[in-house]
C-alpha positions as CSV (number, residue, x, y, z in Angstrom):
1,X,0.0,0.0,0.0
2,X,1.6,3.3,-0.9
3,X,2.0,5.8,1.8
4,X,2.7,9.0,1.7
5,X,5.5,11.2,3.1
6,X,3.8,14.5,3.9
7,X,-0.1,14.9,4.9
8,X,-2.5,17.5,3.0
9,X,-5.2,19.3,3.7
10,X,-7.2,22.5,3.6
11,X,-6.0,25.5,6.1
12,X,-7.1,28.6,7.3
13,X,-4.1,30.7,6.6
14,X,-4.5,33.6,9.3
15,X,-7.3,35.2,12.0
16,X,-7.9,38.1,9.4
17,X,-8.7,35.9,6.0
18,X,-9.7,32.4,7.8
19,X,-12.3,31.5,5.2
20,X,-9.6,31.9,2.0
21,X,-9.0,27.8,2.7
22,X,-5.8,27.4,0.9
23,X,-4.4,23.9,0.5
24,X,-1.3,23.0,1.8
25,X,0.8,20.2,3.1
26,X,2.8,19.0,6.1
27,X,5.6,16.9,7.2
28,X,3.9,14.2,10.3
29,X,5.9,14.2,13.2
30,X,7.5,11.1,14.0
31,X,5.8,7.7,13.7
32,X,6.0,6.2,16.9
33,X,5.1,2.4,18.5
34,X,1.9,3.4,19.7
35,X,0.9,5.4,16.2
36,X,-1.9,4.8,14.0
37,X,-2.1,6.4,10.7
38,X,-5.1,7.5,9.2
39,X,-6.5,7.9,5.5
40,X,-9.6,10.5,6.0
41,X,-12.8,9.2,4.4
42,X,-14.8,12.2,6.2
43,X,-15.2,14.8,9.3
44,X,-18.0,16.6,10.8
45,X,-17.8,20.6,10.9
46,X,-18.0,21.5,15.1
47,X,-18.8,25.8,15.4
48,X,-15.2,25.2,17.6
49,X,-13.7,25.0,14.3
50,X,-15.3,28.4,13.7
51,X,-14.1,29.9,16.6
52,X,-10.5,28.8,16.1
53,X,-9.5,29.9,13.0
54,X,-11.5,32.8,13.0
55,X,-9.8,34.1,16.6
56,X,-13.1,34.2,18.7
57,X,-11.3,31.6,21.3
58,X,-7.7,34.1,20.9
59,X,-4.3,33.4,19.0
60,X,-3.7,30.3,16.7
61,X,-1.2,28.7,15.0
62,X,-1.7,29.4,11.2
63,X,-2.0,28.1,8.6
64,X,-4.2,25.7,10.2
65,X,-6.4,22.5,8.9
66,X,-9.3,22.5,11.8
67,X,-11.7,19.8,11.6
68,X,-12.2,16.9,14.8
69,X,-14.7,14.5,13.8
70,X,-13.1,12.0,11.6
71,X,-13.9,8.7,10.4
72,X,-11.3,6.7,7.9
73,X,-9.0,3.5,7.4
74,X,-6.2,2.5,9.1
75,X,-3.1,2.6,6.9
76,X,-0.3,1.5,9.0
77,X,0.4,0.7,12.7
78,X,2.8,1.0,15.1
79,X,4.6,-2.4,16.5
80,X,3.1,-1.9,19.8
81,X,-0.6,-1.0,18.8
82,X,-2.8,-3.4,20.0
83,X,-6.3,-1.2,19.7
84,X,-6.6,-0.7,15.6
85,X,-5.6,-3.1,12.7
86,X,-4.9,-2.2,9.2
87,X,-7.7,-1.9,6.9
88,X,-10.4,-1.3,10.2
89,X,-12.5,1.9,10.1
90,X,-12.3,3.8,12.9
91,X,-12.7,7.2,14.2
92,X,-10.8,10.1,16.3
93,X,-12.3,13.1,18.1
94,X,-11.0,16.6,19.1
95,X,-8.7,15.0,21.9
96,X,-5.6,13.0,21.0
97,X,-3.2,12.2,23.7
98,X,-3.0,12.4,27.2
99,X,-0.8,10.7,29.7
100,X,-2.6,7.8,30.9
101,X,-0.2,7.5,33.9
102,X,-2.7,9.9,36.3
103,X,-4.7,9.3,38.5
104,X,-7.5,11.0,36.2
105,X,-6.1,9.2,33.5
106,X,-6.4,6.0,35.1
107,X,-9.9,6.7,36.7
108,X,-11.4,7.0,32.9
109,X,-11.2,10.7,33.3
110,X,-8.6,11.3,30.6
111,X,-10.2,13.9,29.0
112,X,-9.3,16.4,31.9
113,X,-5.7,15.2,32.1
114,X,-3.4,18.4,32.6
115,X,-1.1,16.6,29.7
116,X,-4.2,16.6,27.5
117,X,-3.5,17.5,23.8
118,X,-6.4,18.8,21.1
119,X,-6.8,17.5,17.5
120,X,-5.5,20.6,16.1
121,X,-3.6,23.6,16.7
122,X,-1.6,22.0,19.5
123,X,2.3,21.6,19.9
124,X,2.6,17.7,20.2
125,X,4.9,16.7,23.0
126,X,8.6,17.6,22.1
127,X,8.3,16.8,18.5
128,X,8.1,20.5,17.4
129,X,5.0,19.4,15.3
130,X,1.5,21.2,15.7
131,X,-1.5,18.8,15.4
132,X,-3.8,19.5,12.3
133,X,-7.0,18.6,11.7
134,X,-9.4,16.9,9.9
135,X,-9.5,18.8,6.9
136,X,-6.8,16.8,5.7
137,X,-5.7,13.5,3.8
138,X,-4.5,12.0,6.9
139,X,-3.8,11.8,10.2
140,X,-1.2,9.7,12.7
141,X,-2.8,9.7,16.0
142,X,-1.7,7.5,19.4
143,X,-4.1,4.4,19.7
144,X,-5.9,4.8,22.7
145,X,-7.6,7.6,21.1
146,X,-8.6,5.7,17.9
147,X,-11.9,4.0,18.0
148,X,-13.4,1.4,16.0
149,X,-16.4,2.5,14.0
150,X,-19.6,-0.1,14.5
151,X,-20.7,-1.5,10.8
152,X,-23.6,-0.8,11.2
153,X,-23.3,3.0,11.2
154,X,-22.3,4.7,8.1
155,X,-18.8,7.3,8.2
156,X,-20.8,10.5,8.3
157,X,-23.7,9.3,10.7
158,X,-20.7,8.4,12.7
159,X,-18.1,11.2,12.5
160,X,-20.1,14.4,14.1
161,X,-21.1,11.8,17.3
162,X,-16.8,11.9,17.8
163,X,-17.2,15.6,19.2
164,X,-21.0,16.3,19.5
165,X,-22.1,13.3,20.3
166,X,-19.8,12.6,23.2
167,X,-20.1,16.1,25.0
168,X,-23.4,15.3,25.2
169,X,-23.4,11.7,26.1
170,X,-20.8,11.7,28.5
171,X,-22.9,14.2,30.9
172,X,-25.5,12.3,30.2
173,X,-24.3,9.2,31.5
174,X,-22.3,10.0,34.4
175,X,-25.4,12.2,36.1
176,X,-27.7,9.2,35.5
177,X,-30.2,10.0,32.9
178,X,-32.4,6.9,32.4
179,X,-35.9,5.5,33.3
180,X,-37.7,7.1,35.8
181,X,-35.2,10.7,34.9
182,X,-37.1,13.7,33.5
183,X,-34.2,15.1,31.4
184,X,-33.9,18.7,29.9
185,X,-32.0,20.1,26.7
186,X,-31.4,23.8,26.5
187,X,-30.9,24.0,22.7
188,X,-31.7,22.3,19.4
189,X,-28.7,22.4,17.5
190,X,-25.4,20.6,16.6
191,X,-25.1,19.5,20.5
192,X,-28.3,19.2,21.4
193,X,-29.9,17.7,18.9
194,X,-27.7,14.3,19.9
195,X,-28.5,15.1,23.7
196,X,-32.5,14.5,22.7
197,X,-31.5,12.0,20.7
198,X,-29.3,10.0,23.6
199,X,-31.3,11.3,26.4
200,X,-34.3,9.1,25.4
201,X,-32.3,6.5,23.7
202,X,-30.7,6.1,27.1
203,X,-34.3,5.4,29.2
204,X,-35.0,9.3,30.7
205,X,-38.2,11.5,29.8
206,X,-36.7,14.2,27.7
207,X,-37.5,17.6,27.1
208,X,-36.6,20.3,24.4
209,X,-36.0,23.6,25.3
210,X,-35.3,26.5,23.0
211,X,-36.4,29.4,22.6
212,X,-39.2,29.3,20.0
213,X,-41.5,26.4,18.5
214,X,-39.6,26.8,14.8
215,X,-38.0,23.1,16.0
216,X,-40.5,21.9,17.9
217,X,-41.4,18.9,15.4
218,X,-38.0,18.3,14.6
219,X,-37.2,17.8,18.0
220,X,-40.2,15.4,18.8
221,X,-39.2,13.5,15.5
222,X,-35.7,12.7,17.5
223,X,-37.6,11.8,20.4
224,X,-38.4,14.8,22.7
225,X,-41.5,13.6,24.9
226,X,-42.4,17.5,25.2
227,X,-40.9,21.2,24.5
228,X,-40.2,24.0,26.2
229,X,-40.8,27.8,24.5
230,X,-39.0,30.3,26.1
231,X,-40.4,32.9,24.8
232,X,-43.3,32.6,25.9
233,X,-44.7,34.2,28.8
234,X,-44.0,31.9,32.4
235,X,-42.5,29.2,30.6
236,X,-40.9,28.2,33.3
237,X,-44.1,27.9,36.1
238,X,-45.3,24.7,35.2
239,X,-42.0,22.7,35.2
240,X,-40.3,24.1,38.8
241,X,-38.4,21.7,40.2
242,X,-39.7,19.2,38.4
243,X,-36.1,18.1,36.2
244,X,-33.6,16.1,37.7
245,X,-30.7,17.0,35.1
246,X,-30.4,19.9,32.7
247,X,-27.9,19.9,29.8
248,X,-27.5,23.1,28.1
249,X,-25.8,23.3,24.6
250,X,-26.9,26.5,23.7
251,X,-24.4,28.7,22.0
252,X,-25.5,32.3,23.4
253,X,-26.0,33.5,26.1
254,X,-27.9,36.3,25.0
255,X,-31.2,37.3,26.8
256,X,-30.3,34.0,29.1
257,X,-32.7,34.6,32.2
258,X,-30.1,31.6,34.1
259,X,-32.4,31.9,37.1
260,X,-35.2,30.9,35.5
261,X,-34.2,27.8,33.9
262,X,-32.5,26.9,37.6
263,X,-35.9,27.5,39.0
264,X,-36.9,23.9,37.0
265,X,-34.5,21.9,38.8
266,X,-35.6,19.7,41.6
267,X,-33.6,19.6,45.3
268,X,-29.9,19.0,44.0
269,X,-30.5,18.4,40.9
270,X,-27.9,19.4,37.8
271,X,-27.3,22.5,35.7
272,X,-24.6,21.0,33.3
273,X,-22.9,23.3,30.3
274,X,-21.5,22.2,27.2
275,X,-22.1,24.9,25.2
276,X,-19.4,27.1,24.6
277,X,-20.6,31.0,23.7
278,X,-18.0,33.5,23.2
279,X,-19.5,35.8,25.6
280,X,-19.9,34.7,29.8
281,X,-23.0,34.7,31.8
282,X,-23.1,36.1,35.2
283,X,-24.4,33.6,38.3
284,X,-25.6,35.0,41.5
285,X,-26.0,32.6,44.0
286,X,-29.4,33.5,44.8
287,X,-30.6,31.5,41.2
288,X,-29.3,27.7,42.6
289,X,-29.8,28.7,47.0
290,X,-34.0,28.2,46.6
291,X,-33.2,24.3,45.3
292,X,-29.6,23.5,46.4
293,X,-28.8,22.5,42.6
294,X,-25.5,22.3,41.2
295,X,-23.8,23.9,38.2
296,X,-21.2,22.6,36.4
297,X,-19.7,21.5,33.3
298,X,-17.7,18.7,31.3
299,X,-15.2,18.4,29.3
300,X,-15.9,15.5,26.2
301,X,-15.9,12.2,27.1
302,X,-13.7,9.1,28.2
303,X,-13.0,6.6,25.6
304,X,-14.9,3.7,27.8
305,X,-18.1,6.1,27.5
306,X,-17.3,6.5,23.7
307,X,-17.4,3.3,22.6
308,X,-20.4,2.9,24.6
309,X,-22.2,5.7,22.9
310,X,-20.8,4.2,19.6
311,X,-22.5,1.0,20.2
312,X,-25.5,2.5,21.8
313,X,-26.2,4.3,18.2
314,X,-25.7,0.8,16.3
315,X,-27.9,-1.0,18.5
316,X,-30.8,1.5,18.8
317,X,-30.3,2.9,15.1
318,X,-29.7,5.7,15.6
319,X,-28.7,8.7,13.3
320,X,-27.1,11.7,13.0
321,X,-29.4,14.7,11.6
322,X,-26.2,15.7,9.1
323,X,-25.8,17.5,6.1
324,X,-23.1,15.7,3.7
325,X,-20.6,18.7,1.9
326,X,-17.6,17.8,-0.3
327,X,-14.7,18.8,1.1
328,X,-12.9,21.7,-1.2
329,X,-12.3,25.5,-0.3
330,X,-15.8,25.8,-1.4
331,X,-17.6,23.4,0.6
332,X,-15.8,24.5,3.7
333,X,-17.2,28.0,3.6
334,X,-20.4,26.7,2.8
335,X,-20.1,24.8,6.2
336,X,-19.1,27.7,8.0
337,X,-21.5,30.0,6.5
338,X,-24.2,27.4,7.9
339,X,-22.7,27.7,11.3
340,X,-22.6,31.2,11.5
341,X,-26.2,31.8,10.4
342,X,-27.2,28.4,12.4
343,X,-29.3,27.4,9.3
344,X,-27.4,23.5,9.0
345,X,-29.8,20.7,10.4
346,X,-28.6,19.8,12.5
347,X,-24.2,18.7,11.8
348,X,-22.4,19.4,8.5
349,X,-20.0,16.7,7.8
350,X,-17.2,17.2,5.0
351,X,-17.2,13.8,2.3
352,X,-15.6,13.1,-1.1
353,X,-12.1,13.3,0.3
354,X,-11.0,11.2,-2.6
355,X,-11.6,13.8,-5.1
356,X,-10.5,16.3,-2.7
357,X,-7.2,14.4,-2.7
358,X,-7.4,12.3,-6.1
């Protein structure tokens, strides 16, 4: 199988002209025992693409190939990989390495590892290499964060769960949402149309909440047992203390009365954030004192907790809501022109990489 010596891929080239994609090429660092290389088949577009390249989230290393949903073939392996095989399909998300000697590492909490390393835009250990993304021919990622893809889900049903999917999921999972659970999403979009989705796939009665009815049916057609308007006048008087978690995706905080949507927690129940908006919220801690809730947040999700989620979906049938774009200069802005105006349904997820790099 031929192989070859430097990776390609589309890059943003600086803060001020991030959408002029420009293709370009690498040298991979060093292939070490542990290494699995990658041919890209496809990767799903995450709005923390967007806000990387185009500076929202601060200084970058450019040019840049974002990108951290990816599903291809492994081409080659290192002599001490034991986790992928040449030829499988598998997929990576936006973390690839940590140190797996911590104690977080070692208590399936790798993904808040203090050694953790990101898909892209990350200097890689002492190698003097950046990572780059998924906009690209390949990739040569450690094996412990290379999963194998079930057959029974297609590359770009599977790719956007990698990053989407898993911030949602993992929450999801560790606060016990399940039979018996009365479960809340705050936001229909790229997140939280997968946190409906796994919500009732995983047993809990699940609610949408956004801020009008415009996806009201969509969200019932993934499963949402009812919906939450919050425009509408006392929306949040009925449900009080009625929701044992709450996982809000939303990506503005903009008019975001936090109070009120505390107010539908019961006694200690969960407030958890995945959402990422480039503007803060302020927290008084008069909103969480009247039901003793908690507020938090999490970080992705543990590669135990991925495969579950991965083998959830093929069991249950479950698919992505995705948009399928061929990857070029083109179809990139396309993508992110759909982020910005929030007008995909629900993930964009970049295909054709063949042609892209025939």
């Amino acid at each position: 199988m031929s192989y070859p010596e430097q990776f390609s891929g589309f890059q943003a080239p600086s803060a001020d002209n991030w959408l002029d994609f420009k293709k370009g090429s690498w040298k991979p660092r060093p292939f070490g025992d542990y290494d699995v290389d990658i041919e890209i088949e496809c990767c799903g577009v995450c709005a923390s693409d967007k806000h990387t390249i185009s500076g929202d989230w601060g200084d970058c290393p450019y040019p840049l190939a974002v990108g951290h949903e990816v599903v291809g073939k492994v081409l080659q392996v290192g002599p001490k990989v034991t986790l992928a095989k040449v030829g499988q399909r598998v997929g990576v998300g936006a973390q690839v390495y940590s140190c797996l000697e911590c104690r977080l590492c070692k208590n399936d909490n790798e993904t808040y590892c203090k050694h953790q390393i990101d898909a892209y835009g990350a200097p890689y250990l002492d190698t003097g290499y950046t990572t780059q993304g998924g906009y690209s021919s390949h990739t040569r990622i450690h094996e412990y964060w290379v999963y194998p893809i079930p057959e029974k889900l297609s590359s770009p049903n599977a790719a956007p769960m990698l990053c989407a999917g898993i911030t949602v999921y993992s929450p999801l999972k560790r606060f016990g949402a399940g039979p018996g659970k009365k479960v809340g999403i705050v936001g229909v979009g790229g997140l939280g149309h997968y946190a409906v989705i796994f919500a009732k796939a995983l047993g809990a009665e699940t609610w949408a909440i956004s801020r009008s009815r415009s996806k009201e049916a969509d969200a019932r057609k993934m499963g949402a047992d009812g919906f939450i308007a919050t425009q509408e006048a006392g929306w949040e008087k009925e449900h009080e203390h009625t929701f044992d978690l709450i996982v809000n995706t939303a990506s503005s905080f903009d008019g975001f009365e936090l109070g009120k949507y505390l107010s539908l927690l019961n006694v200690h129940g969960r407030w958890n954030s995945v959402g990422m908006p480039g503007e803060g919220i302020t927290v008084h801690n008069q909103d969480f004192a009247g039901n003793g809730c908690f507020i938090g947040s999490t970080h992705l999700g543990s590669r135990k907790e991925m495969l579950e989620m991965l083998q959830l979906a093929a069991d249950k049938g479950i698919e992505s809501w995705v948009e399928e774009i061929p990857l070029s200069a083109d179809g990139l802005r396309q993508a992110m022109d759909k982020l910005e105006k929030s007008s995909v349904r629900y993930r964009s997820c970049m295909v054709s990489y063949d042609k892209a790099f025939a």
